[in-house]
C-alpha positions in Angstrom: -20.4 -0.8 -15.4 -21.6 2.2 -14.2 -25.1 2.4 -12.5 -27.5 5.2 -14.2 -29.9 6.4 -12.2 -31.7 9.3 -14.3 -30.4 10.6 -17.8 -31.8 12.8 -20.2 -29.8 15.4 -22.6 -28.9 17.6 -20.1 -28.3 15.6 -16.7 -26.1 12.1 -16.3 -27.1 10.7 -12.7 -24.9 7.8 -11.6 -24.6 5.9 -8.5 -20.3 6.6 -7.5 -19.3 3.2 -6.7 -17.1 3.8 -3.7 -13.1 3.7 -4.1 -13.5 5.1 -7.9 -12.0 9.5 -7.8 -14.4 11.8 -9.1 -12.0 13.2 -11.1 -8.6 12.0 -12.7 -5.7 13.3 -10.3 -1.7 12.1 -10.5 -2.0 8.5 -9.5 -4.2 8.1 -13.3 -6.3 5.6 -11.1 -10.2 5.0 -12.4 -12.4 8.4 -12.4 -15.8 8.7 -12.8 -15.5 11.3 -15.5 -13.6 9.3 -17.7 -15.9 6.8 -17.5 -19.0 8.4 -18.1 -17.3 9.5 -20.9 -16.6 6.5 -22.2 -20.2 5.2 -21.4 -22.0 8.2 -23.9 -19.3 7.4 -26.5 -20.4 3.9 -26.2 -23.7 4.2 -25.8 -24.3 7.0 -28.7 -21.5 6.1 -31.1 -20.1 9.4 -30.4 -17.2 10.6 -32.8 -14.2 13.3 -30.9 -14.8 14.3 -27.5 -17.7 14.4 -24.9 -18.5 16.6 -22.3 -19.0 15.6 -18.7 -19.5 18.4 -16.5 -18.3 17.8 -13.0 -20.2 19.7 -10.7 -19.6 18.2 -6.8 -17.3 15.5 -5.9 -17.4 13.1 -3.0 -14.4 11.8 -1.6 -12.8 8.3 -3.4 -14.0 5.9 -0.6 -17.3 7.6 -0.5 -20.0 6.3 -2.7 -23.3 6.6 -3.4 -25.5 9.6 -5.9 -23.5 11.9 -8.1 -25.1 14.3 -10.7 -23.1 15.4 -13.9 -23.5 17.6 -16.6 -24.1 16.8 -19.9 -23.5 20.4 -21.5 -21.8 23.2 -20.9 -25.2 25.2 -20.3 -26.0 22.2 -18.0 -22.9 22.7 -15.8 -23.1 26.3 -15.0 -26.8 26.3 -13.9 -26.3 23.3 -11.6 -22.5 25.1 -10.7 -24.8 28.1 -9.4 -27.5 25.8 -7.6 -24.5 24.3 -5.7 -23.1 28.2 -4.9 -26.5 29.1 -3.7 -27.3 26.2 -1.8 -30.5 24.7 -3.9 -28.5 22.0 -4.8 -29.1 19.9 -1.8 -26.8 17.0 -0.2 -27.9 14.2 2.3 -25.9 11.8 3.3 -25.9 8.4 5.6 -22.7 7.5 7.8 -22.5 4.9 10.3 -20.0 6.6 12.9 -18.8 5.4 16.8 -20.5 5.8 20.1 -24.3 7.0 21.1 -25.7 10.2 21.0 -27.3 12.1 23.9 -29.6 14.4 21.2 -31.3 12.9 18.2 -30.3 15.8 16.0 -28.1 18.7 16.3 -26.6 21.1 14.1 -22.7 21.5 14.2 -20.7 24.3 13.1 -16.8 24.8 13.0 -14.3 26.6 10.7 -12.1 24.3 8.5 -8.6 24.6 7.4 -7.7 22.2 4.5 -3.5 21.7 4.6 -2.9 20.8 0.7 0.6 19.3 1.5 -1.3 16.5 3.9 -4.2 16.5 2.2 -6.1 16.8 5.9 -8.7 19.1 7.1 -8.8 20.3 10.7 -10.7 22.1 13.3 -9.0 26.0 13.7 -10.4 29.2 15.2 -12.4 31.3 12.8 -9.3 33.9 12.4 -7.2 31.6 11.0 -6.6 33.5 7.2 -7.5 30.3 5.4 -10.9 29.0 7.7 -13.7 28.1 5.5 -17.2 27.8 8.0 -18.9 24.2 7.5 -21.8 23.6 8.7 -24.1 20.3 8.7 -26.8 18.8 10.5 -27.8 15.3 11.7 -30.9 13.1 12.6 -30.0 10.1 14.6 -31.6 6.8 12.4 -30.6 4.0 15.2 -27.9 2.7 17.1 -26.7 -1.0 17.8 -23.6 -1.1 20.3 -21.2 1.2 20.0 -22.4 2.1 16.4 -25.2 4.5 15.3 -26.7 5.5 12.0 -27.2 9.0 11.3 -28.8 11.0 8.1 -26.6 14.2 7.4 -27.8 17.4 5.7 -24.8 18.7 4.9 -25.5 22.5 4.6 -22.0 23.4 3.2 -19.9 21.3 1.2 -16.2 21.5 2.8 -13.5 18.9 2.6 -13.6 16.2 4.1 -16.6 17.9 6.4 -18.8 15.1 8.0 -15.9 13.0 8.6 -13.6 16.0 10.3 -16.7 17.6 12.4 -18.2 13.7 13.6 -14.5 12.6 14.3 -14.0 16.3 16.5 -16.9 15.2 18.8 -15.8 12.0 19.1 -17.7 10.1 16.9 -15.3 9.1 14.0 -17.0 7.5 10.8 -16.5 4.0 10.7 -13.7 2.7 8.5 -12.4 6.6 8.7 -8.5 5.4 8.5 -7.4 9.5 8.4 -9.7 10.9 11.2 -10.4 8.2 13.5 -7.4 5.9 13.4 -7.6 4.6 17.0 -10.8 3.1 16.8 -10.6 1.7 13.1 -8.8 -1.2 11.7 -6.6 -0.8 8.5 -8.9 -2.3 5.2 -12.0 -1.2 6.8 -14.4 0.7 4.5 -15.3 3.6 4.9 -19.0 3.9 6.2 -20.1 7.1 4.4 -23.3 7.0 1.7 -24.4 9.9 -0.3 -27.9 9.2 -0.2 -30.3 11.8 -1.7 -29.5 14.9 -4.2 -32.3 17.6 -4.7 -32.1 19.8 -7.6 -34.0 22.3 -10.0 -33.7 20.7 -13.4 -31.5 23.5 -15.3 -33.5 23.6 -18.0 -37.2 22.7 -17.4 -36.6 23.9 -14.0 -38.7 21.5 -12.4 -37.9 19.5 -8.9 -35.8 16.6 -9.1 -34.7 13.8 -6.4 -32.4 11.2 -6.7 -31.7 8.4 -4.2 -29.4 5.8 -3.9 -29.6 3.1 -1.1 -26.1 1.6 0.9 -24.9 -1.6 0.1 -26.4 -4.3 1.4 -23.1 -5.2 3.6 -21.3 -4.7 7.2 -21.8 -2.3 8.9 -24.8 -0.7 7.3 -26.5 -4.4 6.9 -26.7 -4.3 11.0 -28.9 -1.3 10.6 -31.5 -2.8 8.0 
């Protein structure tokens, strides 16, 4: 069962539990947009198809606040929001080591290889860099692991967890980025906490939070 955190005719906001796709790909494994689907079919007795507009995605082991779409209309205004950078992403991660500032803003060029499915770190004339660009506040830190609160100001693949991992501070549970300080079955410790957007039809202010589970590692940091 899906959690619903806001709906209305135009908007579905859900909380993504983590290790569910955002969208169906080749291995036909659970997606949320099939099942939202099948939630307003259920829920409305809806006859044919339904429309879930897809309009970010988080990464499958990544979970936490998603908006979607309910119409077409819906889907382009909030598409635009996320092309002009209203539509505003914050994130929580629990990642390795201590920091020496309490915030910081990093910036890098990207280069996502599709064959791999990895993103990397190149020089800003390499023909397929994409700039990414986040910042962080440091929450706490216990041991060797600290909580930080992202604003992620562009949304590239993979981004936190490739620019954190560069500086040596891998996300925890990060099996693809920072495999020598992870264990295998570890989760990955990466929370999309709060969404801010302009309602694309009333165009009022909206905020949508969703907190991390209650359960190691971000239980250490409660």
């Amino acid at each position: 069962m899906v959690k619903v955190i806001y709906e209305d005719n135009h908007l579905l906001v859900v909380e993504k539990p983590v290790n569910i796709l955002s969208q169906s790909d080749k291995t036909n494994d659970k997606d949320m947009v099939n099942l939202l689907k099948k939630y307003v079919k259920d829920k409305y007795n809806k006859p044919g198809n339904v429309f879930i507009g897809l309009v970010h995605r988080l990464d499958r082991p990544v979970g936490g606040v998603m908006v979607f779409a309910k119409t077409s209309k819906a889907a382009s205004r909030l598409s635009e929001q996320v092309r002009n950078k209203t539509f505003k992403k914050t994130y929580r991660a629990i990642v390795h080591g201590s920091f020496n500032k309490e915030n910081d803003v990093y910036k890098d060029y990207l280069y996502k290889n599709k064959k791999t499915n990895t993103v990397s770190i190149v020089n800003k004339d390499h023909k397929e860099a994409k700039n990414a660009e986040l910042s962080y506040n440091l929450i706490s830190s216990k041991g060797d692991l600290s909580m930080v609160e992202v604003d992620l100001k562009t949304g590239r693949s993979h981004q936190i967890r490739v620019q954190f991992a560069s500086r040596n501070h891998p996300l925890y549970g990060d099996q693809r980025y920072g495999q020598k300080m992870n264990k295998v079955g570890q989760q990955l410790a990466l929370w999309s906490q709060k969404i801010e957007i302009v309602h694309p039809t009333t165009k009022e202010k909206m905020e949508f939070e969703s907190s991390q589970p209650n359960e190691y590692p971000w239980n250490i940091f409660k």
